[in-house]
C-alpha positions in Angstrom: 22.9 0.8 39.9 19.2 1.4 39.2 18.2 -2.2 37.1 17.6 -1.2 33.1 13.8 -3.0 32.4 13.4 -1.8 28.9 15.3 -0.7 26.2 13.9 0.9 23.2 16.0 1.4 19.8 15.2 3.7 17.2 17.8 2.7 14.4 19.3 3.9 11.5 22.2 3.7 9.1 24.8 5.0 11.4 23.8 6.0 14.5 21.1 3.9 16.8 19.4 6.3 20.1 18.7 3.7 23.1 15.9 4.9 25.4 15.9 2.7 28.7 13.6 2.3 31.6 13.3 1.1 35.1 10.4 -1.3 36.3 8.6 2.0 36.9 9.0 2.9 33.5 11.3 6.0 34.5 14.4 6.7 31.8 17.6 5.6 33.2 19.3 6.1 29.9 19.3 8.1 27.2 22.8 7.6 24.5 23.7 7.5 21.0 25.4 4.6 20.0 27.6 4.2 16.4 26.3 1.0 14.8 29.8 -1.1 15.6 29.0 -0.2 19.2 25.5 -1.4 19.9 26.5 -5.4 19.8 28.9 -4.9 22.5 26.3 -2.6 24.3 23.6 -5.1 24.7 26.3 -8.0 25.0 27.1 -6.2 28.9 23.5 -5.9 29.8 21.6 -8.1 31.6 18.9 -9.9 29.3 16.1 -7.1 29.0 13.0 -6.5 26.8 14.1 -4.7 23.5 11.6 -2.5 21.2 12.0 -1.9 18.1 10.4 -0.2 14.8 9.6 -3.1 12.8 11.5 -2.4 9.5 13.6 -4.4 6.8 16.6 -4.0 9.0 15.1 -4.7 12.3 14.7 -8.2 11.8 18.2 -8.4 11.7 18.9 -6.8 14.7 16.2 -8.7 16.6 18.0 -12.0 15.4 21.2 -10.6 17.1 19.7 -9.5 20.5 17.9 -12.7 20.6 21.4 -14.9 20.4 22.6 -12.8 23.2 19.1 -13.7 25.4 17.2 -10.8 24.9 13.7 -10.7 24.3 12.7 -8.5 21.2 9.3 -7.1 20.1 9.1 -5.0 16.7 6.2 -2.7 16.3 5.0 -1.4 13.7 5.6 2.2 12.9 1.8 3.2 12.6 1.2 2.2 16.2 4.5 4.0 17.4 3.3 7.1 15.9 0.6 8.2 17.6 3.1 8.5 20.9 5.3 10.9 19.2 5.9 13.8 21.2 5.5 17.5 19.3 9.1 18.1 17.8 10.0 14.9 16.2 14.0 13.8 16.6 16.0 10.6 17.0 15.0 10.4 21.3 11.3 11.5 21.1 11.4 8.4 19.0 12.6 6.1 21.0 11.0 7.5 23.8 8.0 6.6 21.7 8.8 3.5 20.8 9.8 3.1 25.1 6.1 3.8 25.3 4.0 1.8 22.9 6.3 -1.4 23.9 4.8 0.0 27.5 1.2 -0.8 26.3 0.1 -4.6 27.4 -2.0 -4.8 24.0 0.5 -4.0 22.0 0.9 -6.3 19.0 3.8 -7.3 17.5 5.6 -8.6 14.9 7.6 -11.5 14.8 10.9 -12.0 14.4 12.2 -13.3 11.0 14.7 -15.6 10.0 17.2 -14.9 7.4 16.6 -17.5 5.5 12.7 -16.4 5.0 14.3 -13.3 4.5 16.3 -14.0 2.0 13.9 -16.5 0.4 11.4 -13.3 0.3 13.8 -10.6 -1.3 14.0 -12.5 -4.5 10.3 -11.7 -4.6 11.2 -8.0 -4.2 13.6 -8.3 -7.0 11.5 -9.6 -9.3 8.6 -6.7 -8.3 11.5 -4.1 -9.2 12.5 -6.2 -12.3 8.5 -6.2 -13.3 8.3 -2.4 -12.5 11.4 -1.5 -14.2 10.3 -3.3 -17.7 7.1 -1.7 -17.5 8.5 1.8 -17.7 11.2 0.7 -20.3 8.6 -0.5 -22.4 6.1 2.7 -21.5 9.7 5.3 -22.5 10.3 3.2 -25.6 6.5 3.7 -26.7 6.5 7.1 -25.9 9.6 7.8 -28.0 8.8 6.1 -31.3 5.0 8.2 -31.0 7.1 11.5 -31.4 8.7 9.9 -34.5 5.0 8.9 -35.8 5.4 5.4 -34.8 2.6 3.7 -32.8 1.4 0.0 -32.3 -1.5 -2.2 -30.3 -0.9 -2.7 -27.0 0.4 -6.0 -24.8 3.8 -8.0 -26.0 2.6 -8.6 -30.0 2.3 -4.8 -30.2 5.6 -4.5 -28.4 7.4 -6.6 -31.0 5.5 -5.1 -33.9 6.7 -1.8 -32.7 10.1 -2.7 -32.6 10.1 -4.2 -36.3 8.3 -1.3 -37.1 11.4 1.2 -35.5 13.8 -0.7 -37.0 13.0 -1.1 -40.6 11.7 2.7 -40.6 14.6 4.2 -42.7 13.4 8.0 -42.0 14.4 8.2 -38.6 17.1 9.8 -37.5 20.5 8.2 -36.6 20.4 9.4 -32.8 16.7 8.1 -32.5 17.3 4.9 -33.7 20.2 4.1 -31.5 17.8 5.3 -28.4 15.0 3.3 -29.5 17.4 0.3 -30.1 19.2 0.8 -26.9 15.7 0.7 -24.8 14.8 -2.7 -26.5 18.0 -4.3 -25.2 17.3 -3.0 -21.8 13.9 -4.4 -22.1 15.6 -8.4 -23.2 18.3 -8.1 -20.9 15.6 -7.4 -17.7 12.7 -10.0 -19.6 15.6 -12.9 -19.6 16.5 -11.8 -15.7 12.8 -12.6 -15.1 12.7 -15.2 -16.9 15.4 -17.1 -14.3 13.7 -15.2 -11.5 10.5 -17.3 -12.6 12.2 -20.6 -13.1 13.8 -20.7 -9.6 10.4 -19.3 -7.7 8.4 -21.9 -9.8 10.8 -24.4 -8.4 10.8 -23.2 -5.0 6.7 -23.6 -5.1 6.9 -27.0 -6.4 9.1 -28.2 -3.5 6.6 -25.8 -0.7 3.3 -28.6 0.3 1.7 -24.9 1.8 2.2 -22.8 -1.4 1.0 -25.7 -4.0 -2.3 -26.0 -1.5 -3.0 -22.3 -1.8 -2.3 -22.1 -5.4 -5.4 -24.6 -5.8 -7.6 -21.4 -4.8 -8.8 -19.8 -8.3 -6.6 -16.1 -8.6 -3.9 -17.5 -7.0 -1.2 -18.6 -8.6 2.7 -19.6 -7.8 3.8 -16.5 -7.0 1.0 -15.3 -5.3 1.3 -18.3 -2.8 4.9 -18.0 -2.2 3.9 -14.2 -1.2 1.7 -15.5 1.2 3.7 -18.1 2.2 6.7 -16.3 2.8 5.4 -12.8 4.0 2.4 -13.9 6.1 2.8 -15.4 9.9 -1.2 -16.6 10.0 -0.9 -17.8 13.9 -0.2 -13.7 14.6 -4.0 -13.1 13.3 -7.5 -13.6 15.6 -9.4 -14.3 12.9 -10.0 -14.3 9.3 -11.6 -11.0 8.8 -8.6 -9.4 11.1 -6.0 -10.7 8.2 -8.5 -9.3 5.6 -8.4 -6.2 7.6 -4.2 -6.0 7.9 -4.9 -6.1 4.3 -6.7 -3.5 3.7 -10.0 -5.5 1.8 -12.1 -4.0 4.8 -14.3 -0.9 4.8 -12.8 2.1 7.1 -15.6 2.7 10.2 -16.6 5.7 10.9 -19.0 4.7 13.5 -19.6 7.0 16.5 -22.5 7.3 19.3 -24.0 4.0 18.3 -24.1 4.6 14.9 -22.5 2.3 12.4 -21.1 4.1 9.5 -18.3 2.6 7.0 -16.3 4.1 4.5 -14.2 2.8 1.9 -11.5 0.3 1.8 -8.3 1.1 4.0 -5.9 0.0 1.6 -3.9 -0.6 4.7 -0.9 -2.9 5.3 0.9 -5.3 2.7 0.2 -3.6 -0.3 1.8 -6.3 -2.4 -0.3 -8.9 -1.1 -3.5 -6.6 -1.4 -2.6 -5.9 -5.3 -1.9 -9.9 -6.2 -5.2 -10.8 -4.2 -6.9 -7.8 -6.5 -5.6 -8.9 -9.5 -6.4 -12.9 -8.8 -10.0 -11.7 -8.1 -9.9 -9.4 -11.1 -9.0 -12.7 -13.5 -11.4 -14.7 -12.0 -14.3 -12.6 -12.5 -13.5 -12.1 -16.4 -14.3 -16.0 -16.8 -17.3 -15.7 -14.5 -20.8 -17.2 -15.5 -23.0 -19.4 -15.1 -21.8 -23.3 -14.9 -18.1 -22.7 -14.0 -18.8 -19.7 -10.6 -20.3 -20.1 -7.4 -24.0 -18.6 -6.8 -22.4 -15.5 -4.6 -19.9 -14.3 -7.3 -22.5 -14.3 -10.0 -25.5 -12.6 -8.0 -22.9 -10.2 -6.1 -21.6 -9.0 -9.9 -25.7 -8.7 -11.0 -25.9 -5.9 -8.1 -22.4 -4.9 -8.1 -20.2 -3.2 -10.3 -17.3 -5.1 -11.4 -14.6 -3.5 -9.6 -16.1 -3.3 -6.5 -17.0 -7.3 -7.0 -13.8 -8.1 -7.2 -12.3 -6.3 -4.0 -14.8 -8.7 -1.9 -14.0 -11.2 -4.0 -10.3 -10.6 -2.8 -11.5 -10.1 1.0 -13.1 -13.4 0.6 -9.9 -15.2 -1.1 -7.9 -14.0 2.1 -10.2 -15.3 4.3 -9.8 -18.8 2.9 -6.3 -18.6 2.6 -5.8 -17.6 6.6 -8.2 -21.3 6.9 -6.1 -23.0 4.9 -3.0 -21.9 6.2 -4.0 -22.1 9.7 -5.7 -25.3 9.5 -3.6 -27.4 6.8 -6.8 -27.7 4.8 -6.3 -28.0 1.3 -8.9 -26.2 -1.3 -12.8 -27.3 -1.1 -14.3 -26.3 -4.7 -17.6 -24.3 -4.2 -20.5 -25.8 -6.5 -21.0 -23.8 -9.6 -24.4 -22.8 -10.3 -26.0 -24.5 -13.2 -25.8 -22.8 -16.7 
């Protein structure tokens, strides 16, 4: 029986393709397995090097293999796709995936636990809960301007439109129950938040790493538990390489010895990116002379504003890779003199 080297998985809901190679890389196997089958598939095989797509669900499945002695590396789908074949199905993928694992270089990522798993979907569920109060509130605007009612923006407009709806008499009986049934949606997800809030702002409390990083101006609570939960700083070089899985780097464009850079990638954690944006963004507002450092203010004289506060945000991740790879807590930059 030739000796299975490799086995690469390309998963999903139901049914998983297993791609498997020799120490020559040559396919030995090539089968579809129904998801109650692919424990007890791996369970009879020797302990072997298992690819995967890194994905929500892959984490899982590497935590499984790993109890059974396997060793698992999940890549990440944009390095997996360039080794796609022409005509893309479920075994050119996990031929591909065979392949990339194949490549020496290849990073990685690691392997989470389901208990930073779990700690990190309450997280998502507060994003959705965010998102989903944002368009409530954006639908209940939009309907009271085709009755003629309009308000300021920001939570006092909110709740002066909504006095404003309900002590308008004109409207009709069908709008008014609309309008009155988006503003209990909107309480009913603003007091899930508000939970949500109290149990992550506990959680920070009792994390030493996400109170130090909280110390950096922009950053707050939940921005550190984001970065504390969803960042592995050992898998990183450098700081500019996490600033770069970010996306807060310019593309390059360079060729034939000549440096040329475009705009920012916007690549990898986009939630991470838009928190470190945002904490950059608030920063800047207070900026001035007496309470920013020297490089903010004369980078905002010759910059515009928006721009300022993406390298602002490529700078705040490069001191929260330092601090989280050294323990370091915050060291306070010396404002210039008003």
């Amino acid at each position: 029986m030739v000796e299975i080297t490799r086995v690469a998985i390309d998963t999903s809901k139901s049914v998983f393709t297993i791609h498997a190679v020799d120490a020559r890389d040559r396919p030995v196997l090539r089968r579809n397995l129904r998801r109650q089958d692919v424990a007890g598939f791996f369970a009879k095989l020797a302990p072997v090097e298992v690819a995967i797509e890194a994905c929500g669900a892959s984490h899982y499945w590497g935590r499984t293999l790993q109890a059974m002695g396997h060793s698992v590396r999940l890549i990440p789908a944009q390095y997996v796709k360039p080794f796609v074949k022409r005509g893309k199905n479920d075994r050119n993928d996990a031929h591909a995936i065979s392949e990339a694992a194949a490549r020496p270089d290849m990073p990685h990522v690691p392997v989470k636990s389901a208990e930073r798993q779990g700690d990190a979907m309450l997280l998502s569920v507060r994003d959705l809960l965010v998102r989903q109060r944002t368009q409530m509130i954006n639908a209940l605007r939009g309907h009271a301007a085709e009755m003629g009612v309009v308000a300021p923006q920001g939570d006092k407009g909110l709740a002066q439109l909504r006095a404003e709806v309900a002590g308008e008499a004109t409207l009709p009986a069908s709008a008014s129950q609309a309008l009155e049934m988006l503003g209990h949606e909107i309480d009913r997800i603003e007091a899930r938040l508000a939970e949500i809030d109290a149990q992550l702002l506990a959680r920070h409390k009792a994390t030493p790493q996400s109170r130090i990083l909280a110390e950096v101006p922009g950053i707050g609570p939940v921005g550190a538990l984001n970065m504390v939960l969803r960042v592995d700083a050992s898998q990183f070089k450098s700081a500019r390489h996490f600033a770069a899985w970010l996306g807060l780097t310019p593309r390059d464009h360079s060729t034939g010895g000549k440096q040329r850079q475009g705009g920012i990638t916007r690549a990898g954690n986009e939630r991470l990116r838009q928190l470190l944006v945002l904490g950059a963004t608030s920063v800047i507002r207070y900026a001035k002379p007496g309470r920013a450092s020297a490089w903010l203010l004369a980078l905002l004289e010759r910059r515009p504003r928006k721009l300022a506060a993406v390298a602002l945000a490529n700078k705040m991740a490069r001191i929260v890779w330092a601090m989280m790879t050294s323990g370091e807590a915050y060291r306070q930059p010396v404002p210039v003199a008003a």
